[in-house]
C-alpha positions as CSV (number, residue, x, y, z in Angstrom):
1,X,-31.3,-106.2,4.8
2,X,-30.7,-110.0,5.7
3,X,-34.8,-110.2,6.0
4,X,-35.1,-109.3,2.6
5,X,-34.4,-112.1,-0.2
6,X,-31.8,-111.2,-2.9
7,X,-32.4,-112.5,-6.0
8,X,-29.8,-112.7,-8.4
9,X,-29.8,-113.0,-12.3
10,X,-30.3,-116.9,-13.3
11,X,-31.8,-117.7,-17.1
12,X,-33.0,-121.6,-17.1
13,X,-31.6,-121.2,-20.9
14,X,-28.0,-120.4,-19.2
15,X,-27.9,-116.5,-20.3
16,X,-26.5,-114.3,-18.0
17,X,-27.7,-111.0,-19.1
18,X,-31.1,-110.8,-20.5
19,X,-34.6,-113.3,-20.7
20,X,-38.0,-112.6,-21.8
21,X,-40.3,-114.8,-19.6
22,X,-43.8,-114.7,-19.5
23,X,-45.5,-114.8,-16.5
24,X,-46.8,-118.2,-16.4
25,X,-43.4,-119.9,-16.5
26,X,-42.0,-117.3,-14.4
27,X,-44.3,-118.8,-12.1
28,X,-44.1,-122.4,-13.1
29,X,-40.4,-122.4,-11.7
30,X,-41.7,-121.9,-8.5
31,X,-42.2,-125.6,-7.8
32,X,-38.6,-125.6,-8.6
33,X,-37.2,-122.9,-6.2
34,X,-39.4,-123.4,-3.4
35,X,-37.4,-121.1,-1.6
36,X,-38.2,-117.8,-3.8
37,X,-41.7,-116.9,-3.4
38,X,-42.1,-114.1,-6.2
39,X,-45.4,-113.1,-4.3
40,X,-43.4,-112.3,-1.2
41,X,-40.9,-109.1,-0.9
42,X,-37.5,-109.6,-2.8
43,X,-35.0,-107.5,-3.7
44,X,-33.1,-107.9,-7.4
45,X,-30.0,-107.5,-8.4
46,X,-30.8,-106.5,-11.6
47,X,-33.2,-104.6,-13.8
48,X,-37.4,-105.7,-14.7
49,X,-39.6,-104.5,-16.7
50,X,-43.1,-106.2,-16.2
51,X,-45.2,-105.7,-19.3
52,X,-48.9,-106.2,-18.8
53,X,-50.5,-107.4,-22.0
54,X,-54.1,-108.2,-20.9
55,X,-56.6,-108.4,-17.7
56,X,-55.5,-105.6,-14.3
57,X,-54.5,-106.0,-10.8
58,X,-51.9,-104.5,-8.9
59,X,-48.2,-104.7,-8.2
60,X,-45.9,-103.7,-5.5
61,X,-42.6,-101.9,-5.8
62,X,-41.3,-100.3,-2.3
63,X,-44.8,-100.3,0.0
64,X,-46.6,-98.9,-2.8
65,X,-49.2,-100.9,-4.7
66,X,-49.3,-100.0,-8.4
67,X,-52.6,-100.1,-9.9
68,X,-52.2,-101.8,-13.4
69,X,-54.1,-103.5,-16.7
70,X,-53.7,-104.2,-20.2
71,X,-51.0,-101.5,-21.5
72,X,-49.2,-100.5,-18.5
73,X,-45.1,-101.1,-17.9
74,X,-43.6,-101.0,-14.6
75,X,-39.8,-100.8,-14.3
76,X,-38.3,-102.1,-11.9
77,X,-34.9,-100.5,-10.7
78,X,-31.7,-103.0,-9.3
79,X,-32.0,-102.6,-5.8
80,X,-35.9,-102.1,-5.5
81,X,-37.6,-104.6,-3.6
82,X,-41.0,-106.0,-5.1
83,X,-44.1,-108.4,-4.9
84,X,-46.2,-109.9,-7.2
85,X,-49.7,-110.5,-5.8
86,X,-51.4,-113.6,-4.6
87,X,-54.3,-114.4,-7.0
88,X,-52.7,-112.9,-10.2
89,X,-55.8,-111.7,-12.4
90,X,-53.4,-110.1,-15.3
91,X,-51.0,-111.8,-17.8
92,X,-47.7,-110.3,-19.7
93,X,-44.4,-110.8,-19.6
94,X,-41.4,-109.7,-17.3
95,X,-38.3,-108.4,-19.1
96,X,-35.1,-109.1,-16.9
97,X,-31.7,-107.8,-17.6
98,X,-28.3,-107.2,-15.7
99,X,-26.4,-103.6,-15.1
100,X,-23.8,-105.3,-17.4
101,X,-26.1,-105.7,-20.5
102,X,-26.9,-102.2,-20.3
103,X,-23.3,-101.0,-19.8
104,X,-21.8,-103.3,-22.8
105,X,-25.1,-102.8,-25.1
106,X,-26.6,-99.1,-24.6
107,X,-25.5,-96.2,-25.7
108,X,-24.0,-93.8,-23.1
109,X,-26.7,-91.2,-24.1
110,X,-29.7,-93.7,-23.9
111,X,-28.3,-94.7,-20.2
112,X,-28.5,-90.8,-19.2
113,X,-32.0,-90.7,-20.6
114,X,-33.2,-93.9,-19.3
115,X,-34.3,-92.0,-15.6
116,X,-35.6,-94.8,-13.6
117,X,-33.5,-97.6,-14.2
118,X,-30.5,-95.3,-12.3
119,X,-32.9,-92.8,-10.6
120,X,-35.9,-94.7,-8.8
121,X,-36.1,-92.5,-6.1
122,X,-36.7,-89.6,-7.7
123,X,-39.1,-90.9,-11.0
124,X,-42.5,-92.9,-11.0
125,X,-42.1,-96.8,-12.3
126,X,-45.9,-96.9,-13.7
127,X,-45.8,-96.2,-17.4
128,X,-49.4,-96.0,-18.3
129,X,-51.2,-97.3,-21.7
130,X,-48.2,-98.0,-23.8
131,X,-48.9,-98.0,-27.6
132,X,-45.3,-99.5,-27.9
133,X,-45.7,-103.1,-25.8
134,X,-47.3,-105.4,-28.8
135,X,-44.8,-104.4,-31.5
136,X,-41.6,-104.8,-29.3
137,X,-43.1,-107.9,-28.0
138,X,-43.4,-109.3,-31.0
139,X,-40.5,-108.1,-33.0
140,X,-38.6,-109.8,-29.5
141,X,-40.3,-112.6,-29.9
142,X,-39.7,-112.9,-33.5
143,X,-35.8,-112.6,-32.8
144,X,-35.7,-115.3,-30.2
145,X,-37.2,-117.8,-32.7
146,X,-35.4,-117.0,-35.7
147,X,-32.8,-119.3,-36.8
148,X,-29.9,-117.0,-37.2
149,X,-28.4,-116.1,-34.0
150,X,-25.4,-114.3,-35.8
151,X,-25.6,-110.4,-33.7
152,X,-29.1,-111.6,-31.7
153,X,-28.3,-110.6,-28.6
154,X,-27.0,-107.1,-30.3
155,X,-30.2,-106.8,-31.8
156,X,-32.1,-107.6,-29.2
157,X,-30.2,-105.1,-27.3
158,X,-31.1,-102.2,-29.5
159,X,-35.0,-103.0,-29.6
160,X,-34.4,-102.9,-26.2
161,X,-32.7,-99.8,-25.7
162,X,-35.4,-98.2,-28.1
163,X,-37.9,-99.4,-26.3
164,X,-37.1,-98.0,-23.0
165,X,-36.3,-94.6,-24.7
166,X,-39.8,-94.9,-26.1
167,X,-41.3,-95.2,-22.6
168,X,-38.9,-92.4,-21.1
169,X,-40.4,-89.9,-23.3
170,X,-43.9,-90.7,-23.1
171,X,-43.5,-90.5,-19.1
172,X,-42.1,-87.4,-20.0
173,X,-39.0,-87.7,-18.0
174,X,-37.2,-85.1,-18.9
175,X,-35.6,-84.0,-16.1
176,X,-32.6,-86.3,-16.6
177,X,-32.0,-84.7,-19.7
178,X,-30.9,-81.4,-18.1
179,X,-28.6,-83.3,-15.8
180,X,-24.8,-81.6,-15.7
181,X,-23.8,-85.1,-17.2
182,X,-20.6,-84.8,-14.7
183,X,-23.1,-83.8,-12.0
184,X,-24.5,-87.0,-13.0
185,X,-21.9,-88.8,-13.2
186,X,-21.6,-88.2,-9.5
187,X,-24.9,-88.6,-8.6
188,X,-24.8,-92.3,-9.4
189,X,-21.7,-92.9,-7.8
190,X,-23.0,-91.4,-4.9
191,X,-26.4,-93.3,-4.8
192,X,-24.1,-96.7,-5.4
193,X,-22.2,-95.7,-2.2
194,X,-25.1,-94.9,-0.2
195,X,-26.9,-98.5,-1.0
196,X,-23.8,-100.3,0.4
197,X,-22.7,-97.7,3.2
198,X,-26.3,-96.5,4.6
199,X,-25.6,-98.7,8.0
200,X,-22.5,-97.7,8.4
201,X,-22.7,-94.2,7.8
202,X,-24.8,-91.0,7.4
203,X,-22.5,-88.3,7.9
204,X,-22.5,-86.5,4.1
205,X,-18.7,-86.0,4.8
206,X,-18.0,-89.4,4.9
207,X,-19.8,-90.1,0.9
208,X,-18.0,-86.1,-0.1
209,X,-14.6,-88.1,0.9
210,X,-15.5,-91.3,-0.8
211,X,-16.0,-89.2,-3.9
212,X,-13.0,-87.2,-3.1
213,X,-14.6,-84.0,-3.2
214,X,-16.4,-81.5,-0.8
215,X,-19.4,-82.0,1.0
216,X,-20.5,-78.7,-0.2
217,X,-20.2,-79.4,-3.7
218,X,-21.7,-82.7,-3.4
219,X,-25.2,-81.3,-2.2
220,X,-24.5,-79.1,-5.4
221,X,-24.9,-82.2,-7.0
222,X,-27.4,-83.9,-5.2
223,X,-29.8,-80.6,-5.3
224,X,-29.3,-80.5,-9.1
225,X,-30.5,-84.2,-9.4
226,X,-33.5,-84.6,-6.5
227,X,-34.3,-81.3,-5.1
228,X,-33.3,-82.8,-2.0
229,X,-29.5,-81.9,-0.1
230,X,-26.7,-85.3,0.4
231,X,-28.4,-85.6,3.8
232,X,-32.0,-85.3,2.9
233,X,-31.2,-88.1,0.3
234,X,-29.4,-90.4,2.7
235,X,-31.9,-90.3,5.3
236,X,-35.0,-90.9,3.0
237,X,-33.1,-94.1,1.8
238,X,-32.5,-95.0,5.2
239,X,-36.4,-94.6,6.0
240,X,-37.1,-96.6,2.9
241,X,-34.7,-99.1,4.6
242,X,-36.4,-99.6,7.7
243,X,-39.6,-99.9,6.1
244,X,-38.6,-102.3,4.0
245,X,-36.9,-104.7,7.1
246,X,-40.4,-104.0,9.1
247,X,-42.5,-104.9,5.9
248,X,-40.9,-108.0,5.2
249,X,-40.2,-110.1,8.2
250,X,-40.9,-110.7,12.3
251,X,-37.3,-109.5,12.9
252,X,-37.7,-107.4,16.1
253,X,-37.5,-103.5,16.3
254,X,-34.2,-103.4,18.2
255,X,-32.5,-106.1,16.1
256,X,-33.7,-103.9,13.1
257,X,-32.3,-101.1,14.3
258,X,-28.8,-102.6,15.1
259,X,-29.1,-104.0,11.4
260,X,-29.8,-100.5,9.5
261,X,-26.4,-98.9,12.2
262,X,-28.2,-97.9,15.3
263,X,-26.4,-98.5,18.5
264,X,-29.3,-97.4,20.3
265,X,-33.2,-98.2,19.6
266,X,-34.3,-95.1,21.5
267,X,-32.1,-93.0,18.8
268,X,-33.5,-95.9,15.7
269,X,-36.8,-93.9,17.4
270,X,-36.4,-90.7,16.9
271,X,-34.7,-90.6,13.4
272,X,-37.9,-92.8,12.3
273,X,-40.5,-90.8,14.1
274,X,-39.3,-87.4,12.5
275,X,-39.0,-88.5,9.5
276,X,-42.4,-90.2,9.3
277,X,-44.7,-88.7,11.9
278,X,-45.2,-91.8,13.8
279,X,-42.8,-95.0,15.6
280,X,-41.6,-97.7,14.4
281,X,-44.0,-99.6,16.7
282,X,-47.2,-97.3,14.7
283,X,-45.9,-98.7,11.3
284,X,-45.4,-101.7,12.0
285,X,-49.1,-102.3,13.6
286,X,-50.7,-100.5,10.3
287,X,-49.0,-103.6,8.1
């Protein structure tokens, strides 16, 4: 959604895949980029993890407000939209990193297990009381000041990767690991398609084609990933969406609705109300 700001990757040490920032001089480069206000909604276009080392507070990912303190890791998916909040009572560090870092540096296997990176709609972000945050912090940290740089970003990449498969299985996320890896395979390719196309289409025949195989086999797929059907999927995305356009801005209803595909608001309506129990009008006056 236009309403939405998009923030791209940008290191103020000129990497392009990977920085370690803690959170006071993420903030202090706010008086430099007046126009990205990491307290209001934005959307990334790459991964986060945000690493809370002491204090509590709370965090939002998606409309929900995560409840966290000194031990607990929220991951933040590409695509996700967050907030920080306004009088930040916590401190730690955010971890960004781009799709191509983990494609060049992680294993294939660690990329299947890592759930919520690739799967957000289907896994919880809030990793709670982490005994593994201080040691990859500092062995990071220790990295980054060394004076050899010869493999550093490799290395880092692996303490990385550990890291994250660290968190997956206390979370105990092991659904991913009984994936059909082709299923999969699919899945993701389908979710990719559905982030770009939601506004144009919702018709699971359209993605089946895309993926050049049957609509039928593709809610195969989708059932054997979420639970859900292709259709179920598509339309909770295009809730979260909407909710996301409302949250975020004073855009109106209809021109929301001609945004997310709609050619009619009374039809923009309907698809909200039964999916949701109530109007877009209702939400919108509970913000």
């Amino acid at each position: 959604m236009n309403n939405i700001p998009t923030i791209s990757f940008k290191s103020s040490e000129g990497a392009t895949d990977i920085e370690f920032l803690h959170l006071s001089e993420l903030f202090s480069r706010i008086i430099n980029s007046p126009n990205h206000n990491p307290r209001r909604p934005h959307r990334l276009t790459f991964f986060a993890l945000l690493i809370v080392t002491e204090g509590s507070g709370v965090h939002q990912i998606d409309l929900k407000k995560y409840a966290i303190h000194k031990g607990s890791v929220l991951k933040i998916a590409k695509g996700q939209v967050h907030a920080f909040q306004e009088d930040l009572q916590y401190d730690g560090y955010l971890v960004v990193f781009t799709e191509d870092f983990v494609l060049k540096y992680f294993s294939k296997s660690t990329i299947k297990f890592i759930s919520h990176l690739y799967n957000y709609h289907i896994s919880d972000p809030m990793v709670e009381d982490s005994p593994f945050n201080d040691s990859f912090l500092e062995q990071v940290t220790r990295e980054l000041k060394g004076n050899s740089k010869y493999a550093q970003k490799e290395i880092i990449a692996k303490m990385l990767e550990l890291y994250l498969l660290r968190l997956e299985r206390q979370a105990h996320s092991t659904r991913v690991e009984k994936f059909n890896n082709n299923y999969h395979s699919i899945f993701i390719k389908f979710k990719n398609l559905v982030e770009h196309n939601f506004a144009k289409t919702r018709n699971v025949k359209d993605y089946a084609k895309h993926l050049s195989i049957s609509a039928k086999h593709l809610n195969v797929v989708v059932r054997d990933v979420t639970l859900n059907t292709a259709k179920s999927f598509i339309d909770q995305y295009v809730i979260l969406e909407i909710k996301r356009a409302i949250l975020s801005s004073d855009t109106s209803l209809k021109e929301i609705a001609y945004q997310i595909g709609f050619d009619e608001v009374t039809n923009f309506t309907k698809f909200f109300k039964k999916h949701t129990g109530f109007s877009p009008k209702e939400f919108k006056s509970t913000l």
